[in-house]
C-alpha positions as a printed Julia matrix, in Angstrom:
258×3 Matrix{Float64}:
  18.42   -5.54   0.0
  14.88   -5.05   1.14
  12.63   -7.11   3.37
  10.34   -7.56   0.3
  12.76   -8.81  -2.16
  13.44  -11.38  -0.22
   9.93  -12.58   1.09
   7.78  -15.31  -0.85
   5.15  -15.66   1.68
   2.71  -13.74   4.04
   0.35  -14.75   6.42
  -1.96  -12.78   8.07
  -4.12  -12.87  11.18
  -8.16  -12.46  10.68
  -9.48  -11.02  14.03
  -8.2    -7.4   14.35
  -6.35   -7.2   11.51
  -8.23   -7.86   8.24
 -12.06   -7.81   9.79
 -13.39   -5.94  13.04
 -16.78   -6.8   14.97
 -18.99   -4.74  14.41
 -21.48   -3.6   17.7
 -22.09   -6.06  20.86
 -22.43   -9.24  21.16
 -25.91   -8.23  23.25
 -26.9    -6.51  19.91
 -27.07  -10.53  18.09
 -28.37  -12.13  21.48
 -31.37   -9.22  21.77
 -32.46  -10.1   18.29
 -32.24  -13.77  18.78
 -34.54  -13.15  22.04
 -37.19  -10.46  20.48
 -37.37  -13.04  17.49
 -38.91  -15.45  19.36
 -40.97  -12.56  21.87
 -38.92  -12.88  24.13
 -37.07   -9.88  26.31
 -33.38   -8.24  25.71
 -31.3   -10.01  27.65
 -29.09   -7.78  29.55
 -25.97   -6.92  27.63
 -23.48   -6.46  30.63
 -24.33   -9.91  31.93
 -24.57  -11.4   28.91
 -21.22  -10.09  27.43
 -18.99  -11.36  30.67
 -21.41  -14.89  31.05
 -20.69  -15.43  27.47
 -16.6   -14.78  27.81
 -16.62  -17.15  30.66
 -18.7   -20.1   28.95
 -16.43  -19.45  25.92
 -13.17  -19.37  28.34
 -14.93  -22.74  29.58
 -15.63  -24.61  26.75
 -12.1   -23.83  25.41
 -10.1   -25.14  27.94
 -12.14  -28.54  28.08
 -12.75  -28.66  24.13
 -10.05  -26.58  22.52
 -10.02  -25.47  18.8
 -14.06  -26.1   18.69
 -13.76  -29.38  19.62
 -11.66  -30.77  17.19
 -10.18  -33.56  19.05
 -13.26  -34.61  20.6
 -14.81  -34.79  17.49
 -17.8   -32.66  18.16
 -19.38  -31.28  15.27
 -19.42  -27.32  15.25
 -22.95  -26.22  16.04
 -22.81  -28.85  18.74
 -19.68  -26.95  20.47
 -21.55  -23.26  19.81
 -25.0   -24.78  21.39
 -22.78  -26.17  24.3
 -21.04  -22.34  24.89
 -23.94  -20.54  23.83
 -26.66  -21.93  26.07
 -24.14  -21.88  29.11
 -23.52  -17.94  28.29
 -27.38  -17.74  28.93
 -27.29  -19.9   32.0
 -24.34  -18.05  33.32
 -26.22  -14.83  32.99
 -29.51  -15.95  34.35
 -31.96  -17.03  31.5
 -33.05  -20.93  31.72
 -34.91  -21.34  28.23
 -36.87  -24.46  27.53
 -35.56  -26.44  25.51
 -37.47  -25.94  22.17
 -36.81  -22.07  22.91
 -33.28  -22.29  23.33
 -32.82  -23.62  20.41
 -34.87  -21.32  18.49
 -32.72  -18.59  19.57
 -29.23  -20.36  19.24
 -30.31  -21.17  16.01
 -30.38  -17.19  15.27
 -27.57  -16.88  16.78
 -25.5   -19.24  14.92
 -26.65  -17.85  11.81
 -25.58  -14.6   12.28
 -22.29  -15.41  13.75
 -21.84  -17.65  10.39
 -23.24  -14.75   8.36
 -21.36  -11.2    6.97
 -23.65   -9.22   9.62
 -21.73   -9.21  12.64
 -18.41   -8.4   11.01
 -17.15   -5.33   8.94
 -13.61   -5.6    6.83
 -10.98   -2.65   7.4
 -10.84   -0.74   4.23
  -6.88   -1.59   3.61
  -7.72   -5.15   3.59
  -8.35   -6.09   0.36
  -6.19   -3.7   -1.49
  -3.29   -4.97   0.88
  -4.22   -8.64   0.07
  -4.2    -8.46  -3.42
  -1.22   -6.53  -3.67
   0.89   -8.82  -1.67
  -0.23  -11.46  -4.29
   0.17   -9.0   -7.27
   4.08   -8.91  -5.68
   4.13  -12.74  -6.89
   3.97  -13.26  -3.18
   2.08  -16.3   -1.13
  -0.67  -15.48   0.97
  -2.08  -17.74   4.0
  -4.6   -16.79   6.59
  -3.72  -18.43  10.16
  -6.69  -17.82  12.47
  -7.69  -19.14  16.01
 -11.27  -19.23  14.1
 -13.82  -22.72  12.97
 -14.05  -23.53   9.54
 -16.69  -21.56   9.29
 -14.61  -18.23   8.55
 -13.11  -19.81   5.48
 -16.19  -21.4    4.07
 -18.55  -18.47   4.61
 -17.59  -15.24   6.21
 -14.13  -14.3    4.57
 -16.04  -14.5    0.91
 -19.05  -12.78   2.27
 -16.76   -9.9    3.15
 -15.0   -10.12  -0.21
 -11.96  -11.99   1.27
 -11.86  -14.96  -1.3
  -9.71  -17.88  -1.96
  -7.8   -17.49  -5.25
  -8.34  -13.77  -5.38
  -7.08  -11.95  -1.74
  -5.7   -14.99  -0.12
  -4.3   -18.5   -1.33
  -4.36  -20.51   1.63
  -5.84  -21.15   5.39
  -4.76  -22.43   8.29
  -7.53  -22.25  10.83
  -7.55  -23.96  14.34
 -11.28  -25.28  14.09
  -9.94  -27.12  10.96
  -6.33  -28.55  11.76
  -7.08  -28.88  15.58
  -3.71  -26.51  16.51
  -4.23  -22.92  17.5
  -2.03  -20.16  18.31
   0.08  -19.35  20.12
   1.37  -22.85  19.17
   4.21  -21.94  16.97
   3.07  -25.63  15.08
   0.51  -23.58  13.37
   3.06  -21.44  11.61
   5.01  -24.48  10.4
   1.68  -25.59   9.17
   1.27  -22.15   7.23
   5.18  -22.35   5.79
   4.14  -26.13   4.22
   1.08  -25.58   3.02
   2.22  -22.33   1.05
   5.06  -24.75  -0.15
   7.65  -25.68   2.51
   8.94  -22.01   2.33
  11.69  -21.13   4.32
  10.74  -19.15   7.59
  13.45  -16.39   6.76
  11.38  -16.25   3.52
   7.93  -15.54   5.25
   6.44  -12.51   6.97
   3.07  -12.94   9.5
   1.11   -9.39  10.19
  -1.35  -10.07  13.68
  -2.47   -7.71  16.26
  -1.27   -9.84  19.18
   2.3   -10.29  20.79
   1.6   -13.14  22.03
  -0.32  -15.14  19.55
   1.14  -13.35  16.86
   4.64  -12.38  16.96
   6.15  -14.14  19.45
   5.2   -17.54  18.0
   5.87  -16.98  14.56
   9.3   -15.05  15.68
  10.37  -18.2   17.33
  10.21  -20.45  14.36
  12.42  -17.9   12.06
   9.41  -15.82  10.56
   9.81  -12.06  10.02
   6.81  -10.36  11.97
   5.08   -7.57  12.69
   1.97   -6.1   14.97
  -0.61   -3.62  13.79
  -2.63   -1.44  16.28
  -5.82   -0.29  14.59
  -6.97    0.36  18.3
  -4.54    2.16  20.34
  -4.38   -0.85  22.52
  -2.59    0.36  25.99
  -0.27   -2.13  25.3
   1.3    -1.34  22.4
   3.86    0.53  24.11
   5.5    -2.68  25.56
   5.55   -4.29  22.23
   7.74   -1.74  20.79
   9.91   -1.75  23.73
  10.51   -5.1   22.93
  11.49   -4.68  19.92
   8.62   -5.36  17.74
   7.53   -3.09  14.41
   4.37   -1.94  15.13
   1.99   -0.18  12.88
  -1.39    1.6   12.45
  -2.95   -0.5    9.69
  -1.57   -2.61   6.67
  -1.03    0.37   4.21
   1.14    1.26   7.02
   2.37   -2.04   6.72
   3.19   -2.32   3.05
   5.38    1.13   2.91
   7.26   -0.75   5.59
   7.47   -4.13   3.99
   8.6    -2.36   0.89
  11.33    0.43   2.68
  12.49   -1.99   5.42
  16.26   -3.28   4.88
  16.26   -7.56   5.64
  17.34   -7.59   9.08
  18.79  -11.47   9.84
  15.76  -12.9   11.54
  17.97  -13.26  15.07
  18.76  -10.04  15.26
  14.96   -8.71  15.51
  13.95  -10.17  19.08
């Protein structure tokens, strides 16, 4: 019997599998800078102070805050002004925030993301399939509200449900969030339900370990996507790839796939 006859549910990573950035993060912090007159900042130290204030502010406030209770611009002003710090630009005040408050909007805008051309035709046939679809993305509430439906990734038409960290305060790889997913698309069994990421370890691993089918896409040629087959994992170029194997592949019992 195949996999898909006996799936009700799919949930699928955001990141690297339905959306991709789209230039450098120096291209959004030189416009937010020139807006204001000021200079580029420099995109090499900008690009590794920014993935060290956002390492930072992570560990001490995880899932944008959520615990803590700090409201979401508060957390990206926090990260962003550190990233500038970190690579040596000290703003005053009032300037700072006129250029976090570019930056924020484009990061909560369409502009700084483009959606793989599979995505939507993938989405919508999974649900055409009578099939559930959840999102479950490390991402602030932020992606559901506003930039999923600004790329044409809407509620009630590509995807039924999300489950996003900034939002439930759980991220992955905590295999909780995948519990999450399998209740809120109805307390489906995990044998039932297939998740489709582009990380081992936030994506497969996790949602392996609760009983979910899974499987990796590699729309980069990542250097490690050699090990993840060696371990066993399906791995495929993009999610057309993915539905011919959803649709050819036999159910294998879900403790025979590690």
């Amino acid at each position: 019997m195949s996999l898909l006859s006996k799936l009700k549910c799919i949930t699928v990573d955001v990141t690297g599998t339905l959306i991709a950035y789209k230039g450098e993060l120096g291209d959004y912090y030189c416009m937010a800078a020139k807006s204001v007159g000021l200079p580029c900042p420099d995109y090499k130290r900008m690009h590794e102070a920014f993935k060290d204030a956002y390492t930072n502010m992570a560990k001490r406030y995880p899932c944008f805050g959520h615990a803590a209770k700090i409201p979401n611009i508060d957390w990206w002003r926090s990260c962003v002004k550190d990233s500038f710090i970190k690579a040596g630009y000290n703003y005053d005040d009032e300037t700072f925030e006129k250029v976090f408050r570019r930056i924020y909007s484009s990061f909560g805008s369409a502009a700084p993301y483009s959606v793989f051309p599979d995505s939507q035709p993938f989405l919508r046939w999974a649900r055409e399939k009578g099939l559930i679809v959840g999102i479950v993305s490390n991402a602030e509430y932020r992606y559901q509200d506003v930039i999923l439906p600004a790329l044409g990734l809407n509620k009630g038409s590509e995807w039924d449900f999300g489950v996003f960290s900034g939002i439930i305060g759980i991220e992955k790889p905590d295999p909780k969030i995948y519990k999450i997913a399998l209740e809120m698309a109805g307390n489906i069994a995990p044998e039932e339900s297939l998740h489709i990421g582009d990380s081992m370890r936030k994506d497969y691993l996790p949602a392996r370990s609760i009983g979910m089918h899974a499987l990796l896409l590699d729309r980069f040629k990542t250097p490690d996507a050699e090990s993840w087959r060696n371990s066993g994992a399906p791995v495929l170029p993009d999610l057309a790839a993915a539905k011919d194997w959803i649709v050819k592949q036999e159910e294998v019992p879900a403790a025979e796939q590690v």
